[in-house]
C-alpha positions as CSV (number, residue, x, y, z in Angstrom):
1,X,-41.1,90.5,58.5
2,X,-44.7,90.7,60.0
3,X,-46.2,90.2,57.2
4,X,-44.0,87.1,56.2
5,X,-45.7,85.9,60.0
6,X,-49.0,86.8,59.0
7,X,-49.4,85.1,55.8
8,X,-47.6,82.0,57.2
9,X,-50.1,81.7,60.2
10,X,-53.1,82.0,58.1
11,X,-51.7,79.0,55.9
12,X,-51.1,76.9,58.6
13,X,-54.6,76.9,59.3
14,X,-56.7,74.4,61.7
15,X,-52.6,72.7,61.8
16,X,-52.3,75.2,65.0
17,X,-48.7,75.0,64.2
18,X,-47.0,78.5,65.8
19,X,-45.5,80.9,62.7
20,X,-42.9,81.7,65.0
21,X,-41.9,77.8,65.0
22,X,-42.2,77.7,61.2
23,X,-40.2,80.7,60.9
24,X,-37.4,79.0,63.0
25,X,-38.5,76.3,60.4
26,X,-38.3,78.0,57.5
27,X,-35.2,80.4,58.8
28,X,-33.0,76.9,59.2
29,X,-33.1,76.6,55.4
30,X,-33.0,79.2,54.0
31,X,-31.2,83.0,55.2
32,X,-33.3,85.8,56.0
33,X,-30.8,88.1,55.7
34,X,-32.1,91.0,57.5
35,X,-34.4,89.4,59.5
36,X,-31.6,88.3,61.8
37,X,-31.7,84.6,60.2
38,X,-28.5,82.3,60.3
39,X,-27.1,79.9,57.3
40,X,-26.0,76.7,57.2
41,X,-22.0,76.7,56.9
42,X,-20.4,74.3,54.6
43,X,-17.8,72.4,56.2
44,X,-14.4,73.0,55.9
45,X,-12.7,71.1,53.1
46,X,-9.3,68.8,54.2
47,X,-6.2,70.5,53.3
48,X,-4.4,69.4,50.1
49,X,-1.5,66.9,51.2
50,X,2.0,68.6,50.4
51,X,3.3,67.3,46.7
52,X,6.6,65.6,46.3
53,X,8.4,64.4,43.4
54,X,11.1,61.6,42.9
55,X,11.6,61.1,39.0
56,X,10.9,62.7,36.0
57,X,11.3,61.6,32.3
58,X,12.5,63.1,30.2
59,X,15.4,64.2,32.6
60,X,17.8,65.9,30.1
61,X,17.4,67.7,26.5
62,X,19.7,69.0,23.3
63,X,20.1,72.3,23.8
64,X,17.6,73.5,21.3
65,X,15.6,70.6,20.8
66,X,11.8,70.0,20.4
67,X,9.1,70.7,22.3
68,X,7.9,67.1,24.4
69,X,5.9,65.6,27.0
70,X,7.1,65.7,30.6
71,X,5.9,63.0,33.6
72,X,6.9,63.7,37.0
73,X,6.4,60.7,39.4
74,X,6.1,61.1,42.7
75,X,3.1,61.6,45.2
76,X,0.0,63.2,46.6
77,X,-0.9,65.0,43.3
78,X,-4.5,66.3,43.3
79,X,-7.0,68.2,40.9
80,X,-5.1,71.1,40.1
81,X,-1.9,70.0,40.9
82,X,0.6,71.9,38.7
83,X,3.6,71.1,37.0
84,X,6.4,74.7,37.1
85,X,9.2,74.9,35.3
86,X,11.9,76.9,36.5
87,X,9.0,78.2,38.2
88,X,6.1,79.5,35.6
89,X,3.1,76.9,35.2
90,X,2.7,74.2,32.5
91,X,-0.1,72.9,30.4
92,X,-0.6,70.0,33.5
93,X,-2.6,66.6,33.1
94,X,-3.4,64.5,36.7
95,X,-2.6,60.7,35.2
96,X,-3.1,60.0,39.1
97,X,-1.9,60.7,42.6
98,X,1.5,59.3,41.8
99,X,2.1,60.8,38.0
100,X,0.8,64.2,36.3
101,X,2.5,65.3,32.8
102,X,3.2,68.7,31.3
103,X,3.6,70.1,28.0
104,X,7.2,71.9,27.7
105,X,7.3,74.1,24.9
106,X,10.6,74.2,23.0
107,X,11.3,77.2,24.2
108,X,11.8,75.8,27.5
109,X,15.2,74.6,26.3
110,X,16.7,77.1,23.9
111,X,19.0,77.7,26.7
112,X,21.2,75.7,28.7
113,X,20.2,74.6,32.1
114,X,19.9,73.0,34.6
115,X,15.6,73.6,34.8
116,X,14.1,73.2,38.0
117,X,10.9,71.3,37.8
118,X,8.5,71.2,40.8
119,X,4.8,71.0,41.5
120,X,2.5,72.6,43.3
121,X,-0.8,71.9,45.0
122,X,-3.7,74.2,45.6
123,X,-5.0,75.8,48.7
124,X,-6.3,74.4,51.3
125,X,-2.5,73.0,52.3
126,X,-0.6,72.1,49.2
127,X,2.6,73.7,48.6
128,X,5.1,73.2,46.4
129,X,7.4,70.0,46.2
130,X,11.0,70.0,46.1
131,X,13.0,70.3,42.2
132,X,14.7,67.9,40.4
133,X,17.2,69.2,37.7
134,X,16.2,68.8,33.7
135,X,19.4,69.1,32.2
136,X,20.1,71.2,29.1
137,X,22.6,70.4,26.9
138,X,22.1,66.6,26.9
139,X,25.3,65.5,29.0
140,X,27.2,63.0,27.0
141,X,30.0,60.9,29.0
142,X,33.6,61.5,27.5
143,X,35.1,58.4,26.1
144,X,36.4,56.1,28.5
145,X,39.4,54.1,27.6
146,X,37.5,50.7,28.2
147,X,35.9,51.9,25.0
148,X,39.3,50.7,22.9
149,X,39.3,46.9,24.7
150,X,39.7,44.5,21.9
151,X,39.0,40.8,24.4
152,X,36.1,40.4,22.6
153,X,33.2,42.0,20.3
154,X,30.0,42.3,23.2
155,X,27.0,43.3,21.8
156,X,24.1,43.6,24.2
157,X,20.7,43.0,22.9
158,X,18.4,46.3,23.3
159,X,15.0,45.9,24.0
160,X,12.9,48.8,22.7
161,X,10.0,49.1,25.0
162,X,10.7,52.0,26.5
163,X,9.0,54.8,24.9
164,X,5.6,54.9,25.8
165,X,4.1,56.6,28.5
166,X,4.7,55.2,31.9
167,X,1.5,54.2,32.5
168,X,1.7,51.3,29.3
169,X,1.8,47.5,29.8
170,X,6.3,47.5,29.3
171,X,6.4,50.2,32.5
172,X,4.1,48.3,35.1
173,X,5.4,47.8,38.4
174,X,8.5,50.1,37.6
175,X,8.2,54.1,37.3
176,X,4.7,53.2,39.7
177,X,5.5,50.5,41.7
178,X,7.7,48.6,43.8
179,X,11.0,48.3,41.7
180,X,11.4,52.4,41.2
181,X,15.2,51.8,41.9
182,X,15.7,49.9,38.5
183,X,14.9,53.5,37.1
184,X,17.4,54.4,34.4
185,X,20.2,57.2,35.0
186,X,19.2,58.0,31.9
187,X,15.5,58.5,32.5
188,X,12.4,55.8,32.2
189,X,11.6,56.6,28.5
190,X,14.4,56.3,25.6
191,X,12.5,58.3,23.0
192,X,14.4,61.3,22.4
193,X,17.6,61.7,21.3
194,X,19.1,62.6,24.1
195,X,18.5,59.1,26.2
196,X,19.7,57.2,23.0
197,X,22.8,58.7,23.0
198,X,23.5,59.0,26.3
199,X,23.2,55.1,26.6
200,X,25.3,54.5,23.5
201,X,28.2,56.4,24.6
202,X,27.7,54.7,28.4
203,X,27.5,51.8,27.0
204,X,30.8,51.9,24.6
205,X,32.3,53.0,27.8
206,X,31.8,49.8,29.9
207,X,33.7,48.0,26.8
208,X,30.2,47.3,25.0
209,X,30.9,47.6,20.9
210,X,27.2,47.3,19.7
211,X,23.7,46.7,20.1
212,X,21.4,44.2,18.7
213,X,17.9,46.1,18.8
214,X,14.6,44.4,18.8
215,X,12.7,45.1,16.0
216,X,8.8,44.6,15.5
217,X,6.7,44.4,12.6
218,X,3.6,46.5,13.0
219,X,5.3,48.4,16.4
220,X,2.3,49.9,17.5
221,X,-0.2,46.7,17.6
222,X,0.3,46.8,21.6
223,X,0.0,49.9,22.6
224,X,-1.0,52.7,19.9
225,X,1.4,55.5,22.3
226,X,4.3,53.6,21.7
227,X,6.6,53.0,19.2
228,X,8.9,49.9,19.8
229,X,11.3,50.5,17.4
230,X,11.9,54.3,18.3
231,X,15.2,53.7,19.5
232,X,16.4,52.3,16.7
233,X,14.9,54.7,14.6
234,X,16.6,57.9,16.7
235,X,20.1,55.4,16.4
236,X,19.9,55.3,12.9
237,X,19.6,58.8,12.7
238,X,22.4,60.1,15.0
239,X,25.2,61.8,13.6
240,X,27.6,60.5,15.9
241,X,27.2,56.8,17.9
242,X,30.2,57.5,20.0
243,X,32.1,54.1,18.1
244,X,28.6,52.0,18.7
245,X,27.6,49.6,16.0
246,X,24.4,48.2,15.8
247,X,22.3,45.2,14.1
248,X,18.3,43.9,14.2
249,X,16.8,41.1,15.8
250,X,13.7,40.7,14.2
251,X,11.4,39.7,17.1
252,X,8.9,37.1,15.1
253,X,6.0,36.0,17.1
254,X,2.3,37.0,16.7
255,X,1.0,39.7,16.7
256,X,4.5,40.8,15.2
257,X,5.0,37.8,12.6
258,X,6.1,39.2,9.0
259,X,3.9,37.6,6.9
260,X,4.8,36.0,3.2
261,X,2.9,38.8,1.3
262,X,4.4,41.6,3.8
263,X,8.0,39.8,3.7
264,X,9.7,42.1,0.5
265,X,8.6,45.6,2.5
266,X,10.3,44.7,5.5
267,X,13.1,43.5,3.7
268,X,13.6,46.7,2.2
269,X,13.1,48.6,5.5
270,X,16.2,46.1,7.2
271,X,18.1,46.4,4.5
272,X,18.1,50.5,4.2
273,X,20.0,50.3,8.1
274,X,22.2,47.4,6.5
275,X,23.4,50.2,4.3
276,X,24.5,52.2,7.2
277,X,28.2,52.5,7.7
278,X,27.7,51.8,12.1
279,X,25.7,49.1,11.2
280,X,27.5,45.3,12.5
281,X,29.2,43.1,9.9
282,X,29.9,39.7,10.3
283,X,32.1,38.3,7.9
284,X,32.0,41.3,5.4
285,X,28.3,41.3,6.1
286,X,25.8,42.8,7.7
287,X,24.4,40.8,10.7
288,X,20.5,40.3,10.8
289,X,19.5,38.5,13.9
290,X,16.2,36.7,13.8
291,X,14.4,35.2,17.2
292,X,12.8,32.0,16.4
293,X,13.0,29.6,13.6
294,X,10.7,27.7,14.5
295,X,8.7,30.3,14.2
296,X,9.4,31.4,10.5
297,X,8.8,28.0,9.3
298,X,5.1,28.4,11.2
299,X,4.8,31.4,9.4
300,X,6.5,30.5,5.8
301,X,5.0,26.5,6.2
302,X,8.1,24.4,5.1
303,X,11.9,24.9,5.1
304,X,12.5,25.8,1.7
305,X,10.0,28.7,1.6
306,X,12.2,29.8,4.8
307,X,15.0,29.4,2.8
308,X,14.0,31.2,-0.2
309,X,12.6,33.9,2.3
310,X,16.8,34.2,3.6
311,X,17.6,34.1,0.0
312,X,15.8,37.1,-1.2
313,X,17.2,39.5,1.9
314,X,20.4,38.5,1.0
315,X,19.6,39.6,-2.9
316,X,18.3,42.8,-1.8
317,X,21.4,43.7,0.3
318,X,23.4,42.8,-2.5
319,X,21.1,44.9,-4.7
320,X,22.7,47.9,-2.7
321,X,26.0,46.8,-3.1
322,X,26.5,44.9,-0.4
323,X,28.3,41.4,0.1
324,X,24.8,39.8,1.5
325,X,23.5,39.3,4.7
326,X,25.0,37.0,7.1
327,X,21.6,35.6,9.2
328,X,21.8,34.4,12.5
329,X,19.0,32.2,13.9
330,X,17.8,31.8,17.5
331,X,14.6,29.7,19.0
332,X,12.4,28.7,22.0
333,X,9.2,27.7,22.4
334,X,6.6,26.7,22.3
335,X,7.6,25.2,18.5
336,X,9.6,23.1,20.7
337,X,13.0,23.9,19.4
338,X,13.8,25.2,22.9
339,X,14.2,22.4,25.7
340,X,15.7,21.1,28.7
341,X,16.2,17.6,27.0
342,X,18.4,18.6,24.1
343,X,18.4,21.7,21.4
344,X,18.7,19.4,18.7
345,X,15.6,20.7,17.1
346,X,16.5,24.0,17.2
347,X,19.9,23.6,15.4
348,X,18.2,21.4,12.7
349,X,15.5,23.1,11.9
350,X,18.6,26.8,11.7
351,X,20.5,24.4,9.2
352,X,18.0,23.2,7.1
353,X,16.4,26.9,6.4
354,X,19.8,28.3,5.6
355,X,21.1,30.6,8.4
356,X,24.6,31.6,8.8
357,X,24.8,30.5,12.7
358,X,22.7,30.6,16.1
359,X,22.5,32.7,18.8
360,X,19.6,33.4,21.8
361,X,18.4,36.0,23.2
362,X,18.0,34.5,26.9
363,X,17.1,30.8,28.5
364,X,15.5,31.9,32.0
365,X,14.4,28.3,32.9
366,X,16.2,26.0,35.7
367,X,16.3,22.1,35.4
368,X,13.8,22.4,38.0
369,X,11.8,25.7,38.4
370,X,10.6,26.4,41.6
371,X,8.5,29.3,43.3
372,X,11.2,32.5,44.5
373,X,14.6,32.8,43.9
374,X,17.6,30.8,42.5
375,X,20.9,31.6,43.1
376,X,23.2,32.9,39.9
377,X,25.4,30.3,39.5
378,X,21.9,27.9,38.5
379,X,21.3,30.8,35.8
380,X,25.0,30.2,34.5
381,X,24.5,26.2,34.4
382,X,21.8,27.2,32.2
383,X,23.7,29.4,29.5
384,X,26.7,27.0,29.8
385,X,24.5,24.3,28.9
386,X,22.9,25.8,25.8
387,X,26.2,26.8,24.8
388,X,27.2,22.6,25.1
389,X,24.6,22.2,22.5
390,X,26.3,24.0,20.3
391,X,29.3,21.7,20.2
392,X,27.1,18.5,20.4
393,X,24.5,19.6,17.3
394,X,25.3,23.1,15.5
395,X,25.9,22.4,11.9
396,X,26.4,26.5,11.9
397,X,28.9,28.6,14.5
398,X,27.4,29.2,17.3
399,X,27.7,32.8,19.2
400,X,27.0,32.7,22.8
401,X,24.3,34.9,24.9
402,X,25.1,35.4,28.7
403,X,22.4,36.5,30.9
404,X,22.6,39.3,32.9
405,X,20.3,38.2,35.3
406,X,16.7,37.1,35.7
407,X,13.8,38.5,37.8
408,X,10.5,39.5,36.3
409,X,8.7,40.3,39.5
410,X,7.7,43.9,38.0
411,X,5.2,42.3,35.4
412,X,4.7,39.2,37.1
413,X,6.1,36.7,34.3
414,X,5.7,33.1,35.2
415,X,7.1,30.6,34.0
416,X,5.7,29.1,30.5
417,X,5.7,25.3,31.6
418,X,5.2,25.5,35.1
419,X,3.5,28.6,36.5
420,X,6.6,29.4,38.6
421,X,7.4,33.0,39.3
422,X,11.2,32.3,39.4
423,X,14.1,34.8,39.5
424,X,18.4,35.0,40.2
425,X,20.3,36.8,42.6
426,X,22.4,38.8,41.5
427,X,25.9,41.3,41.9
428,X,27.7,42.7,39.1
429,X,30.9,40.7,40.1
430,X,28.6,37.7,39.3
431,X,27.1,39.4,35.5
432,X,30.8,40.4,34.4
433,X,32.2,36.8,35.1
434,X,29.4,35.1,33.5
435,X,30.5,37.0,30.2
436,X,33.9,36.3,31.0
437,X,33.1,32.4,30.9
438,X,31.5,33.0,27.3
439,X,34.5,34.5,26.1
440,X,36.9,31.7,27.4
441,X,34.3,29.3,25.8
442,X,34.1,31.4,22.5
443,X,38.0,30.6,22.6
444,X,38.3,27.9,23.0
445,X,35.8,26.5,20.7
446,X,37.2,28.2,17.5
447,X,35.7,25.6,15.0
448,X,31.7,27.2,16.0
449,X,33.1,31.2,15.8
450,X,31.7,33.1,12.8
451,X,35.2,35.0,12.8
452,X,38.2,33.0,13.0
453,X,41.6,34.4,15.4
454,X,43.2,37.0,15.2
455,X,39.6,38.6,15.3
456,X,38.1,38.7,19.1
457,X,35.4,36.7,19.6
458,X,31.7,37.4,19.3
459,X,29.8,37.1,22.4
460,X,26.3,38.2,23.5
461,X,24.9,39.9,26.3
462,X,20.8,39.7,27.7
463,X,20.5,42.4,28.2
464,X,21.7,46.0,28.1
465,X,17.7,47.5,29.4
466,X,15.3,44.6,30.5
467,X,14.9,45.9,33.7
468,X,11.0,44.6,34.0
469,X,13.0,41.7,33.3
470,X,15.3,42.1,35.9
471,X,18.3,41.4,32.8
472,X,20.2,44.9,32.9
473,X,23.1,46.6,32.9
474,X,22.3,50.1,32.3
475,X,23.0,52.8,35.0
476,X,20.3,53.0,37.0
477,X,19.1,54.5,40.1
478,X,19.4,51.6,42.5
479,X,23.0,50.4,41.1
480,X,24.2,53.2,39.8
481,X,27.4,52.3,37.1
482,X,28.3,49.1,39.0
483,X,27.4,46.6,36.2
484,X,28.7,48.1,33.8
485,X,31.7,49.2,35.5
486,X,32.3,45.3,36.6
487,X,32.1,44.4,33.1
488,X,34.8,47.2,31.7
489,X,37.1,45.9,34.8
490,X,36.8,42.5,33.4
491,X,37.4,42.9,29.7
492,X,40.4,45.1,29.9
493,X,41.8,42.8,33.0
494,X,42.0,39.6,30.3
């Protein structure tokens, strides 16, 4: 210790600065240890904020099933936040302070559960959150006898965006963001077999006899994680659809337009479901349900190329021993076969090309779209009104869509024409009559049904899952059964 004082007065030189000053220097940055020196202490780092948890997805698995990908919503997650199941840690990714995932072996559900699944934070603070159930083997609801009504055939159009991860473009504002109530009973993502037939047999339940899934050409070109026609795909593969049918809409629109030289692969593809015993007839055909006609005539250039395009489906199903394919045609814009003058242009243009009849998929404007909401019955007006055109111009029958409701807030749709952001109220008193009106309409307009009496009339319902949409009737968190409970009520009351 001297001689640390030594040298350091000697280097000091004519500075006449004191060694014991530059050791008190020296000694504040560095410890002398047995000098008698101090050290600097760090300061203490904020505790970890306790982890909570309020939705998970998956939520439920076959007994036995594959290994997946778990995300837990909820919040306060931090570096080395931890996802347990049942207690023992998972492989854990930190998305953000409001979603980690996990990697669950399948292992994790060779036996039956429930799993509880928690997370933990580190020290300092931290803790571990509260558990939500995974439930193993995938609880299927027992038939329900609103599953036999025979008032009408309901399809519901299923929009397959759902099996992404929750952070994609179809999820914003939902799993993360204001509008976690729409969450589905059945979890946010659809992509295991499980979810899929969970909502088939809830859905047959509520009087529902099949779905009319979207279906996209190149189903990856929006977001490479996610498959949109996944559910489809696990439909098509179930062994048992709990009395479900199911058809395709074929969603054309860039960037998912079939082109002319791609046309006889997808044809192929549709027609290998069309084969399917589940899969919708109409007419001693299977149905194939395409969006815009407008559009295929943009794609295909005139009316007879559409044409031939309808005719060579129908040869391929035939091919494969089938009666053909009965087509149904719906449009919008902006080809301008959707308006609030008069659909004139639309039912034209589905003559001309050759399709069997018309249906949409929805009509969310007003006759005057404003800024906020609308009440339901303007929604109704709407769909009545596009059925009207039906009977004033439909060369073709005519099936009619009611809306389930309207309110895109989550993903902040606008209006195309105006730049309104416009939704409906809504109840599920107010969903189930609306498809109640269609099927009085359906009846008693029997000259535009594809099916003539004694067989129940074909109506449509948008939708069974657009919950970004706001255009749902699915079980979810913040309604629970009540839509589709409404809409069983009403179809065995007629």
């Amino acid at each position: 210790m001297r001689r640390l004082q030594h040298d350091l007065t000697h280097r000091v030189g004519d500075l006449t600065i004191k060694a014991s000053l530059l050791i008190t220097f020296v000694s504040g940055i560095v410890a002398l240890g047995s000098c008698g020196g101090g050290s600097v202490v760090p300061p203490t780092p904020p505790a970890n904020p306790a982890p909570t948890i309020a939705a998970i997805s998956p939520n439920s698995s076959d007994q036995g099933g594959a290994g997946f990908t778990l995300s837990v919503v909820g919040s306060n997650f931090v570096s080395g936040s931890t996802v347990l199941w049942r207690g023992s840690e998972m492989p854990t990714t930190l998305v953000s302070k409001a979603l980690v995932t996990a990697e669950i072996p399948a292992s994790a559900v060779n036996a039956r559960g429930p799993d509880a699944v928690t997370v933990a934070s580190p020290a300092p603070g931290g803790g571990t959150s509260g558990a939500i159930d995974f439930n193993v083997p995938c609880p299927i609801p027992a038939t329900a006898p609103t599953a036999t009504q025979t008032s009408a055939q309901v399809g519901a159009y299923y929009f397959d965006g759902w099996s992404g991860p929750l952070t994609n473009y179809h999820f914003q504002g939902l799993p993360l963001g204001p509008y976690q109530t729409r969450q589905p009973l059945s979890a946010w993502q659809d992509n295991s077999a499980c979810a899929v037939e969970q909502q088939l047999a809830t859905a047959h339940n509520f009087g529902i006899d099949f779905f009319v899934f979207d279906w996209y050409f190149n189903a990856e070109v929006i977001d490479p994680g996610e498959n949109l026609n996944s559910a489809l795909q696990i439909t098509h593969g179930l062994p048992d659809r709990h009395g479900m049918r199911y058809a395709i809409l074929y969603v054309d629109g860039s960037p998912f337009d079939v082109s002319p030289s791609d046309w006889t692969a997808a044809v192929n593809e549709w027609v290998g479901y069309m084969t399917d015993p589940a899969y919708l007839q109409i007419n001693g055909m299977p149905a194939f349900f395409v969006i815009n006609v407008g559009e295929m005539r943009q794609v295909f250039g005139t009316s007879a190329a559409v044409g031939s395009a309808l005719q060579q489906l129908r040869a391929a199903a035939k091919a494969q021993g089938l009666a053909g394919v009965y087509v149904v045609g719906g449009f919008g814009t902006p080809d301008g076969t959707m308006g609030q003058e008069s659909l004139d242009t639309g039912f034209l243009f589905a003559g001309q090309d050759g399709y069997d009849a018309v249906a949409f998929y929805n009509y969310p404007f007003a006759p005057t779209p404003v800024n906020g909401m609308l009440p339901f019955s303007t929604l109704v007006e709407a769909g009545q009104w596009t059925w009207n055109q039906a009977q004033l111009h439909s060369p073709v029958p005519f099936i009619p869509t009611a809306m389930a409701g309207w309110d895109p807030r989550p993903i902040n749709e606008t209006e195309p024409n105006t730049g309104d952001l416009m939704w409906y109220a809504r109840s599920p008193q107010d969903a189930a009559g609306f498809v109640g009106s269609e099927i009085a309409w359906a009846n008693s307009n029997p000259q535009l049904r594809p099916e003539a009496s004694p067989t129940p009339p074909l109506v449509l319902i948008e939708a069974w899952n657009e919950f970004s949409e706001g255009s749902y009737i699915l079980p979810t968190v913040g309604d629970g059964t009540s839509y589709g409970d409404a809409l069983g009520a009403m179809l065995t009351a007629r």
